[in-house]
N, C-alpha and C positions, 0 to 999 in steps of 0.2 A: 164526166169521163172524157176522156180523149184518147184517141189511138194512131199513132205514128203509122206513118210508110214509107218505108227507104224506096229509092230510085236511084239510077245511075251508074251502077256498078258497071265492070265488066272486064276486058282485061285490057292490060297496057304495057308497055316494054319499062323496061327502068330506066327514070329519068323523065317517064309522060310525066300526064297530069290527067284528072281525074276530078269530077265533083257531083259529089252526092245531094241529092235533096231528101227533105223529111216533112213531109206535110200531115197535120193535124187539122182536122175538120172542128174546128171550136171557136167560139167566136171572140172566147175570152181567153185567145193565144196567149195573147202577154203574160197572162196569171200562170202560167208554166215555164218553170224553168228546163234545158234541154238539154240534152249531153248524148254524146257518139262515144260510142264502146264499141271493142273488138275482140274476135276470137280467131285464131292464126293454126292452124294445123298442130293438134296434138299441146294446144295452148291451153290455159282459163282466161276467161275473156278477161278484158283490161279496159280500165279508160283510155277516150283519148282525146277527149277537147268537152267544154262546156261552158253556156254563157246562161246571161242571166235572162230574165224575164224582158227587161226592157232591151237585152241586148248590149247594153254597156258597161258589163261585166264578162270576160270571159278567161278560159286558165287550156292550158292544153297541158298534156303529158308530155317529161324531157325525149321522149321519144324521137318525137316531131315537130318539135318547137322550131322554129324557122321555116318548116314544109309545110304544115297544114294551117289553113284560116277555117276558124269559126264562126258564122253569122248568122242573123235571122232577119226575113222580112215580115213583120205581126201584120203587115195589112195583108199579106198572102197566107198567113200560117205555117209558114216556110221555114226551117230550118236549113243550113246548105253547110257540107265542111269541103272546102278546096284542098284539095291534095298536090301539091307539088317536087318535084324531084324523088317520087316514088322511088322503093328498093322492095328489092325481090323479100325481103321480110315484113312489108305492107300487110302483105297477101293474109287477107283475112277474110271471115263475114263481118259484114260491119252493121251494127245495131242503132237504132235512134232510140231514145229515153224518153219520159217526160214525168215530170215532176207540179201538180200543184204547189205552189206558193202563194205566200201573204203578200211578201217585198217583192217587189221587181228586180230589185237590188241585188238577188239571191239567186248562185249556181254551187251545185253538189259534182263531186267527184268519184262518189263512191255508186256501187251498185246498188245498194240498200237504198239509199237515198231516193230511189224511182218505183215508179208504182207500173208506170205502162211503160210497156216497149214494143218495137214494130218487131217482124217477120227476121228484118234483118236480108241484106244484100252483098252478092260475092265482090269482092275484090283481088284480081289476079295481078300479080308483079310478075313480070318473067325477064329473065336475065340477059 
């Protein structure tokens, strides 16, 4: 098993920038694939970015395509999403995922697709 922890949250004006990390205590990080999802006020939550195991797969939502980067570092256990040129519809809690897998090759987009998730961390846009 594995269990995520967001970190980083907090608030920002629109247009900062912001980045989250998601650390997993396992030693066999790679073997999970990871994705950040979100829930926005009076929302259901949503994807918004996921890579692969090795990290050389990754997809984001057309949401934020251009503003967010997806990465991980497997020798920290590290997941990270960069947030750039934030908007006051950002403003969410934001969730880390993880998923066992076989292929490294392999990222999921859907909720279902994940077994553990972290606590989840606020994210403020203000205008």
């Amino acid at each position: 098993q594995v269990q995520p922890v967001e970190s980083g949250g907090g608030l920002v004006q629109a247009g900062g920038s912001l980045r989250l990390s998601c650390a997993a205590s396992r030693r066999t990080f790679s073997s999970y694939a990871m994705g950040w999802f979100r829930r926005g006020p009076g929302k259901e939550r949503e994807f918004v970015a996921a890579i692969s195991g090795s990290g050389g797969r990754t997809s984001n939502a057309d949401s934020v395509k251009g503003r967010f980067t997806i990465s991980r570092d497997n020798a920290k256990n590290t997941v990270y999403l960069q947030m750039n040129s934030l908007k006051p519809e950002d403003t969410a809690v934001y969730y880390c995922a993880a998923r066992y897998v076989t292929s490294s090759s392999y990222y999921y987009t859907k909720e279902y697709d994940y077994g553990y998730w972290g606590q989840g961390t606020q994210v403020t846009v203000s205008s």
